[in-house]
N, C-alpha and C positions, 0 to 999 in steps of 0.2 A: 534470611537472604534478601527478600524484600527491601527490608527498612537500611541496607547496605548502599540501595541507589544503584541496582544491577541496570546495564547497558548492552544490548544485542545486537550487534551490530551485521548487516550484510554488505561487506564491501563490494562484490560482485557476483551476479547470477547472470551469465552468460549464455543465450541455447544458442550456438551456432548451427548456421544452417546453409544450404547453397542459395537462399534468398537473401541472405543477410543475417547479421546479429540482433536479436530481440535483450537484452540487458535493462538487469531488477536490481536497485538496490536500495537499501532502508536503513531505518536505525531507532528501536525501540527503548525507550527508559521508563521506568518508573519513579519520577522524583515525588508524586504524592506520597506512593508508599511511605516513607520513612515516617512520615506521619500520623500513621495509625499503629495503636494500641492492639498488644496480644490477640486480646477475643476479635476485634476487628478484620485483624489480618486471617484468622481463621474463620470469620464467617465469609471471606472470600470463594471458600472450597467450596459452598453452598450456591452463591450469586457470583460470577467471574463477571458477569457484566457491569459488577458495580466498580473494577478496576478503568472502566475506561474514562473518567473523570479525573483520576491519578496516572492517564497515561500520555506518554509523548511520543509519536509514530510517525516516520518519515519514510515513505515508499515512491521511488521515482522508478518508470519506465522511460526507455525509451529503445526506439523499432523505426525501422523502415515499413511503409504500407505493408509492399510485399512481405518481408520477414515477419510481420503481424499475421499477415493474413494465411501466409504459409503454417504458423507456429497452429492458431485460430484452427486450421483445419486438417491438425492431426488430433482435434478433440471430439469430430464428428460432430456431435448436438451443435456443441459449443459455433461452430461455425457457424449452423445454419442463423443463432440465435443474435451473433456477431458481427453486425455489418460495421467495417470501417468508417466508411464513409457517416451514417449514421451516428456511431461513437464520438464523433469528430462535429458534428454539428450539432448534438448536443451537449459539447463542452466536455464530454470525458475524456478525449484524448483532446492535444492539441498540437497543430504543425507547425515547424517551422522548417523551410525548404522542404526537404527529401526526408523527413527525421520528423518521427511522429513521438508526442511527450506524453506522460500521466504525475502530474504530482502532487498525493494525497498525503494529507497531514493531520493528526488526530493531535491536539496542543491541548492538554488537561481538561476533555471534556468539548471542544469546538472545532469543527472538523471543516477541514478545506479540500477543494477539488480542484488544481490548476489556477489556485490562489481568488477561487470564488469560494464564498459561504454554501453549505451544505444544509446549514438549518433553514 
């Protein structure tokens, strides 16, 4: 199934809320895979982690503070451990107007955060 170039796509992941909408979505492929041989592909089941150098990951958020912070604090810890503002200043989320962004991209092995390097 791999070496077929499978594609998984999230067109939309929606939590409505009375603060607003928090909306996910991504899009994963494996175009290495098609490149590895039998045993290769089965020594996968051993090491999954050697798949993310064959892998292509597109995950975009985007929220309102509030509908963040709302969503953030129906996970208890999670909140306490999640300050927006915080997220926001260290470049993992980013604003534009009233609209807060995240988008992380895993491109065969080199991984971006709001279109900064991650290495």
């Amino acid at each position: 199934m791999l070496q077929d170039n499978p594609v998984l796509t999230l067109d939309r992941l929606n939590v409505t809320q009375p603060a607003g909408n928090v909306t996910l979505t991504g899009r994963l492929a494996l175009p290495g895979a098609a490149r590895l041989n039998d045993s290769q592909l089965q020594a996968l089941s051993d090491q999954p982690a050697a798949l993310l150098p064959l892998t292509d990951l597109q995950l975009k958020l985007s929220a309102t503070w509030d509908a963040l912070n709302t969503l953030f604090g129906n996970f208890g810890p999670l909140a306490q451990m999640a300050d927006i503002d915080t997220l926001i200043s260290a470049g993992y989320l980013t604003r534009s107007g009233d609209q807060l962004g995240l988008d992380l991209r895993f491109d065969q092995g080199r991984a971006t955060l709001n279109g900064q390097s991650m290495e």
